[in-house]
N, C-alpha and C positions, 0 to 999 in steps of 0.2 A: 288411203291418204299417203301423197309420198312422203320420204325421209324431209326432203329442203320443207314442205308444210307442217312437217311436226314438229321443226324446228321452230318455223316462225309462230305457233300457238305457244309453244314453252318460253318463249321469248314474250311473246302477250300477256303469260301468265306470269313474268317474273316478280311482278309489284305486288300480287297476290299471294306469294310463296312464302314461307320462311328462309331467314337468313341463313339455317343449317342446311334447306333443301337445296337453293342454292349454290352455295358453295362447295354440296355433295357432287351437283349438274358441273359447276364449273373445273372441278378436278378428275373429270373423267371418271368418276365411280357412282354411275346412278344407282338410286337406292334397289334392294332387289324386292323388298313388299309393293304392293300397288299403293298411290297414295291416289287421294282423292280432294280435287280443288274442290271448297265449300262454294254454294251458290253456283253452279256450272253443271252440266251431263257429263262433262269430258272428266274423264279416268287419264292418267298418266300413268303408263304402268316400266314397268324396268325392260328397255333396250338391250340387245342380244349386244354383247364385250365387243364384238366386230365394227358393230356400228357406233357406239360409246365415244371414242375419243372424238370423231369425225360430230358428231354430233356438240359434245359440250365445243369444240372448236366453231363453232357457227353459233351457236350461243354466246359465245364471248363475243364475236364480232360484231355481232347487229348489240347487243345488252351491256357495251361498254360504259357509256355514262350510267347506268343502275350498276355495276359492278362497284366502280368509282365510288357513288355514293355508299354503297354498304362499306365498301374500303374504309370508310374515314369514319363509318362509324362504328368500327370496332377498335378492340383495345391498341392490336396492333399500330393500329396510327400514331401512338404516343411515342415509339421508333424514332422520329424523324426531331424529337424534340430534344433538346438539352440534356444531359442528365445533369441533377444536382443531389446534395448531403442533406439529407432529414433529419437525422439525427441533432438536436442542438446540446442536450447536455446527456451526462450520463451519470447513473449510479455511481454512491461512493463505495469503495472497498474498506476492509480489514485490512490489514494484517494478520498473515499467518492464516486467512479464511479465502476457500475457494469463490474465484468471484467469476463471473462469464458474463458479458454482453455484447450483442451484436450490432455495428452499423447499420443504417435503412438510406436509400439512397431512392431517385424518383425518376420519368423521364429515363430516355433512352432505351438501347434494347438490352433488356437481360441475356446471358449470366452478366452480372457485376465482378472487376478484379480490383481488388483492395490492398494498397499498399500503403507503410509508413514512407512519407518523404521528409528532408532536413535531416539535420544532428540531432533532435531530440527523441525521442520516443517514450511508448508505453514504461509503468513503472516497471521498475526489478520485480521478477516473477512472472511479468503476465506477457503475453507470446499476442502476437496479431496475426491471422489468418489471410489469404486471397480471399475469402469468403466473406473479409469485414469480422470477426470474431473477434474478441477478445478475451482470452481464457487464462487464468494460473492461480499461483498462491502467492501473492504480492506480498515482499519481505520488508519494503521498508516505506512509510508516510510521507505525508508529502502530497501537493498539488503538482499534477506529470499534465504538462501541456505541451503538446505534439499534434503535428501536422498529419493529416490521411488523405491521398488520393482516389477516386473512384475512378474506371474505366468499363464503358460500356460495350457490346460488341457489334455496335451498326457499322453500317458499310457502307457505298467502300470506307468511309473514314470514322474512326471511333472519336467518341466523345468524355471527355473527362473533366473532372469538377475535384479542388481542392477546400478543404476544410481543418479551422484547428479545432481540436478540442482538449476539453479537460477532463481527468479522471482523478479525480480526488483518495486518497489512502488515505484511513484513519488508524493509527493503532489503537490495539483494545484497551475497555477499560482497566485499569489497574486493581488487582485486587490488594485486599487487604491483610499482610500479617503479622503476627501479634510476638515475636519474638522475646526472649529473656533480654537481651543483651547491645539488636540494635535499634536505631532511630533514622527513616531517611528514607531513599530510594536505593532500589535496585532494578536493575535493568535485564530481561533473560535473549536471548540468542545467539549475535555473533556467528565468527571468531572474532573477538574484539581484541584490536591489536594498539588501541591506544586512549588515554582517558586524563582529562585535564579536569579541575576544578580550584575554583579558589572558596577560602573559610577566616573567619575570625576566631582567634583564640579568647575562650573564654573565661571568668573567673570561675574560684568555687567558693560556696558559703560554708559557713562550718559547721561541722557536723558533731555528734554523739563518738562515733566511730572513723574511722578510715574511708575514703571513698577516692573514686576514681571517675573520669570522662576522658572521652577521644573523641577525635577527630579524624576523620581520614578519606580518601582516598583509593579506589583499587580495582582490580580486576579478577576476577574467580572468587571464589568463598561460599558464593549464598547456595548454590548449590552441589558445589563440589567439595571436594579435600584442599585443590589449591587454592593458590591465593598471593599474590603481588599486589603490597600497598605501602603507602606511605601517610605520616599523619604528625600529630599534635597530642602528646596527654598531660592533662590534670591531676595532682591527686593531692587530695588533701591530708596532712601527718597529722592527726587530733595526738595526739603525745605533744608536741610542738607547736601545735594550732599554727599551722604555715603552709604553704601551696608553692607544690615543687610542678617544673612547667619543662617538659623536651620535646623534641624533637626524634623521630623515628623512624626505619625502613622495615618493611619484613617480607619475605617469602617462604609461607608454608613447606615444607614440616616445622624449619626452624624457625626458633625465638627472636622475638624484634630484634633490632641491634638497634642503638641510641648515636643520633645524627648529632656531631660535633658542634653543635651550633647554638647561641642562647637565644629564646621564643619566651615572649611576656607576654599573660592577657591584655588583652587588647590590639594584638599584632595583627595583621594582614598578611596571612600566607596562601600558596599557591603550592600546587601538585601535580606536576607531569610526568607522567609513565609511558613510555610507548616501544614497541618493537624494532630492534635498531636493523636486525637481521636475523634471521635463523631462528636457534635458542636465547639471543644477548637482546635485552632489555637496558632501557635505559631509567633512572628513577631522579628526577630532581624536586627539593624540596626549595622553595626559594619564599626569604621573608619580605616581604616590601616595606614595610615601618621600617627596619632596619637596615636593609638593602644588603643582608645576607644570604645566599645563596649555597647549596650542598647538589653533588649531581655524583652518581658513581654509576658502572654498568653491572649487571648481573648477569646470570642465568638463569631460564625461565623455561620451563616446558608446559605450563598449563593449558588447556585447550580453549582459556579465553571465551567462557562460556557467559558471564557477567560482568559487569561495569556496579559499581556503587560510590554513594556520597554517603557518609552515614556520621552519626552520630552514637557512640558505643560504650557499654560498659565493659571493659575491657575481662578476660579470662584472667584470675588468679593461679600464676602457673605453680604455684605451691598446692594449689585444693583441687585444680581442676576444674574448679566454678567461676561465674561472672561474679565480681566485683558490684557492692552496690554503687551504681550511678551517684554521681557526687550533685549535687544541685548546682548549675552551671549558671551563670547569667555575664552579658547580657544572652539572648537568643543566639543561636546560632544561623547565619546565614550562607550556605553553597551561594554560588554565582560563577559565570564563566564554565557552564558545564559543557564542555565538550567529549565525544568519542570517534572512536571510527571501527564502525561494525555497524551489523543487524540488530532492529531488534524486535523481538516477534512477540516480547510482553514482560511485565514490569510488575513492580511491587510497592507498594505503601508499608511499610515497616511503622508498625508502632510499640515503641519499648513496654511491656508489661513484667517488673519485678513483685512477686507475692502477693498474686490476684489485682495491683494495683498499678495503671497505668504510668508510668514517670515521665516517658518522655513524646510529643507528637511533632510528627513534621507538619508544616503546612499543605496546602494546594500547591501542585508542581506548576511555577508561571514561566513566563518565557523564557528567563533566564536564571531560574532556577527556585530554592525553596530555603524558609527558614524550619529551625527544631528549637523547640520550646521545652523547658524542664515542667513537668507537671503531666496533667491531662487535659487540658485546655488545648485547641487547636489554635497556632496560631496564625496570623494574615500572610497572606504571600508575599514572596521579598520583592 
C-alpha cells in the first residue's frame, strides 16, 4: 500500500477514532504502540518520524471539516467567548483574623489577570493579587465595596469584564470584664490619636458613707500604665449629706488636676482629646446646658493603645483603693462616640465591687450605650 492510500484509509477511519488518537495524527506524533480499529482487519500501526509530519499534513487537508467539528467540541472553544466575574458575593471577615478568598471568573482564555480598578479598594489589611486573591489581617470593619477587573489572554485581542463587589469586616465579638472600678467600653488596637464622646452628668443618692462616680473620657489605661482623660465626678459628703460635682483633666503618672469650670447633675457635657502634633495633645472639656467651655494642650507620650467611655469608681489616692461607687441616677448615657484609630477588639466592662455587681453598661447601639447603677442591664441608648 502506498503512503497517499494510507493516508486516505486514516482519513476513512477518522469518525471511528477517538478524539485523543486524533489529535495525536493531527500534531505530527503518531502513537508508537499498534492500535487497532474495532470491527475492521486493518491495524494502524506507528509511521517511521520521516514520514509523520508529511503524513498528518495530508490528514489535515482532506479531514478538515471533522477537524472542525472536534474543534468546537472541546473545552478550548470557550476561547473565543466573553469572559465574565462569577463570583457574586463573598465571605465576611474579622477583624484581626486571617481571611483569604479567591475571585472565579468564566469564558475566555485562561491565565486570568486581576486587578482593583477606581478609588476605592479592598479593606485595610487585605492585599489583591493578579491571580484574583484576596489575602491579609483586615484591621478595621466596615462594608469595602470596590470595583475588580478581569483580563483574559485570547488573541490577537483580550477580553475583559468589570465587577463590583462587597467584602464585608466584622469586628469581633466583645468580651466580657468584670473589673473593681470601671463601667462601659473599651476599645483594644490603634494608635488611637483621637476620641470624642458626650455624657450626662449624674446625681448621687445618699449613702451610709462617703461615695464617689465618674464620668469620663480617654485614651490608654485599660491596658497600659498610661492614660489621657478627661471627665465629670460625683461624690457624695455623708458628714454634710451634699453632693459636690467638678470637672477634671488627667494624665498618668500624675493626679487629676480640677477644671475651673461649674458642672451640675443634669448637664450635657462633651470630651475631645486628640493629637495636635508630636507629643502635644489637645483636651477640651465643653458643657452644653451652660455653654461653658475648658480647652488646654498637654504633653502626651502614650502609645495610644485604647480608647474608653466608662463609667468609674474613682482610686482613693489616700488608700490606694477604688472608692465605693456612689448610686448615680438618672442612667448614664455616652453618645456621639467617635475615634480615630484601629480597632482589633473591645471590651464590655462590668463594675463588680465585693462579689457584687453595681454597675452595667448596656448593648453597644449605633451611637452609643447607656450605664445603669445596679446589676440589671439596662436598654440601649
Amino acid at each position: 500500500m502506498s503512503l497517499r492510500d494510507g493516508a486516505r484509509l486514516v482519513v476513512s477511519l477518522i469518525a471511528g477514532l477517538s478524539a485523543c488518537v486524533l489529535a495525536t495524527i493531527t500534531a505530527g506524533a503518531l502513537p508508537a504502540p499498534a492500535v487497532t480499529h474495532s470491527g475492521s482487519n486493518i491495524r494502524i500501526v506507528a509511521y517511521h518520524r520521516a514520514t509523520a509530519p508529511r503524513l498528518a499534513a495530508m490528514v489535515f487537508a482532506v479531514g478538515r471539516e471533522d477537524q472542525r467539528r472536534l474543534d468546537e467540541s472541546r473545552p478550548e472553544a470557550a476561547s473565543t467567548s466573553t469572559v465574565r466575574i462569577t463570583t457574586t458575593s463573598l465571605a465576611k471577615a474579622t477583624v484581626g483574623v486571617t481571611y483569604s478568598a479567591t475571585l472565579e471568573a468564566s469564558g475566555g482564555t485562561t491565565p486570568f489577570r486581576w486587578r482593583v480598578v477606581g478609588a476605592a479598594g479592598p479593606p485595610p489589611g487585605i492585599t489583591f493579587s493578579p491571580g484574583g486573591r484576596l489575602r491579609g489581617d483586615p484591621t478595621a470593619s466596615g462594608d469595602y465595596q470596590f470595583t475588580v477587573q478581569v483580563t483574559d489572554s485570547s488573541t490577537p485581542s483580550r477580553h475583559t469584564a468589570k465587577a463590583s463587589v462587597t467584602l464585608p469586616v466584622y469586628s469581633p465579638a466583645p468580651r466580657t470584664d468584670h473589673p473593681a472600678n470601671w463601667s462601659g467600653y473599651e476599645f483594644e488596637g490603634g494608635p488611637f490619636t483621637a476620641v470624642i464622646g458626650n455624657f450626662n452628668v449624674p446625681s448621687l443618692r445618699p449613702s451610709p458613707g462617703d461615695t464617689f462616680t465618674s464620668e469620663w473620657v480617654g485614651i490608654d489605661g485599660a491596658t497600659n500604665s498610661s492614660l489621657i482623660q478627661a471627665g465629670v465626678t460625683e461624690e457624695y459628703d455623708a458628714a454634710t449629706k451634699s453632693i459636690l460635682t467638678g470637672a477634671w483633666w488627667e494624665i498618668l503618672p500624675a493626679a487629676s488636676t480640677p477644671i475651673p469650670m461649674t458642672v451640675n447633675p443634669g448637664d450635657e457635657c462633651m470630651v475631645t482629646i486628640y493629637q495636635v502634633s508630636g507629643a502635644t495633645w489637645s483636651i477640651t472639656l465643653s458643657d452644653a446646658t451652660t455653654g461653658h467651655s475648658f480647652s488646654t494642650e498637654k504633653s502626651y507620650s502614650g502609645p495610644g493603645a485604647t480608647e474608653e467611655w466608662i463609667v468609674e469608681a474613682p482610686m482613693n489616692e489616700r488608700t490606694g483603693k477604688e472608692d465605693t461607687l456612689g448610686h448615680f441616677s438618672p442612667e448614664v448615657t455616652f453618645s456621639n462616640m467617635r475615634a480615630t484609630g484601629t480597632v482589633t477588639a473591645w471590651a464590655k466592662d462590668i463594675m463588680v465591687q465585693n462579689g457584687v455587681r453595681v454597675s452595667v453598661p448596656s448593648t453597644l447601639g449605633t451611637y452609643g450605650f447607656t450605664v445603669a447603677y445596679g446589676s440589671a442591664t439596662p436598654l440601649s441608648s
